[in-house]
Residue, then its C-alpha position, 0 to 999 in steps of 0.5 A: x566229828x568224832x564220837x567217844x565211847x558214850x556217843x560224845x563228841x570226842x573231849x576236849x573239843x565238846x562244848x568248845x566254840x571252834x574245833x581249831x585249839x588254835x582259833x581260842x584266844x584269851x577272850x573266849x575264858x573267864x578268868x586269866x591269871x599271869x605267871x612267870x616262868x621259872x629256871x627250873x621249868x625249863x627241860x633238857x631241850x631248852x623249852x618249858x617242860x611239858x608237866x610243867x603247863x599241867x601245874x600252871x593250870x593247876x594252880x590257875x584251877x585253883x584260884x578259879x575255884x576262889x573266884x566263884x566264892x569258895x575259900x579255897x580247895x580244902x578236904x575238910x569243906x563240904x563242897x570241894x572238888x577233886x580231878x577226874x581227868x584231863x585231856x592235853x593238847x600241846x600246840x607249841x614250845x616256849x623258852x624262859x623266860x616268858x610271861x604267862x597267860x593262864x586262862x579257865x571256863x567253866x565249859x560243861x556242868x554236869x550232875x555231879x561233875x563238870x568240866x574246865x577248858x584251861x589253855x596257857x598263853x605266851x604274853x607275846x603269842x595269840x595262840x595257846x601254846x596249851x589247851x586243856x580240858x579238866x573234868x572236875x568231880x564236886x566232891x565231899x571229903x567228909x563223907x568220901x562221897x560225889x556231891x551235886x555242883x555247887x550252884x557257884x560253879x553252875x553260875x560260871x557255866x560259860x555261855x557260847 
C-alpha cells in the first residue's frame, strides 16, 4: 500500500473495491450514461484523445449531479458543486467510432467535500478503457464559500 502525504491510502485506489483498475466493471457504479464518439475526438495518432475522456466524464459528472435531485450545476444555486481535483489513469486506446459507457459513484463524502469514481467504457470492452477519481468540493457561489454536502450526495454514497 501506498500512503499519500496525509497518511491516505494513495487516490484513486481509496475507497475502491479492488486495487486492479482493470478488475472494475460497469456493475460496480451507480449510473451509466452512453455517448458516441465524435470525428473530432480523434488525435493525430488515430485514437480518441486522451483530454478527450475528461470531457466525457465531465458531462457524464453532470448529469450524475441531476439524478441525485439538483437541477443542474448552476453558480446561482445555494448547493452546487465545483472540481477540486482529479486523478487519471488511462488503461487502453480506443478508435471512432465506438459507443461509450460512462459510468459514476459516489465513492467517499466528506464534510464539505466528496469524491467520484468515473470510469469510460467501450461498448464492446469489459475493462475501462479510463478510470478517474473527482474530488468534488459542495460549494456556494453566492456567498463564494465551501458548504457542508448536501444530503443528496450523501444518500449515493456507494456501498462496497
Amino acid at each position: 500500500m501506498v500512503l499519500d502525504h496525509r497518511g491516505f491510502e494513495s487516490l484513486p485506489l481509496r475507497n475502491m473495491k479492488n486495487s486492479n483498475y482493470n478488475a472494475l466493471t460497469r456493475s460496480d457504479f451507480d449510473h451509466i450514461i452512453k455517448m458516441n464518439s465524435r470525428w473530432r475526438d480523434m488525435d493525430a495518432i488515430g485514437h480518441l484523445n486522451h483530454a478527450i475522456y475528461l470531457t466525457y466524464m465531465e458531462s457524464a459528472r453532470t448529469d450524475f449531479y441531476v439524478s441525485m435531485g439538483f437541477s443542474s450545476v448552476r453558480k446561482e444555486q445555494d448547493k452546487s458543486i465545483i472540481l477540486g481535483g482529479m486523478d487519471i489513469v488511462y488503461l487502453d486506446q480506443c478508435e471512432h467510432p465506438v459507443e461509450l459507457n460512462i459510468c459514476h459513484r459516489v465513492n467517499r463524502v466528506g464534510n464539505k467535500s466528496f469524491d467520484l469514481l468515473g470510469a469510460v467504457f467501450s461498448k464492446t470492452k469489459d475493462h475501462p478503457l479510463c478510470v478517474g477519481l473527482f474530488r468534488m468540493v459542495s460549494f456556494n457561489y453566492n456567498n463564494n464559500h465551501s458548504i457542508p454536502v448536501p444530503k443528496e450526495v450523501i444518500a449515493h454514497l456507494h456501498q462496497f
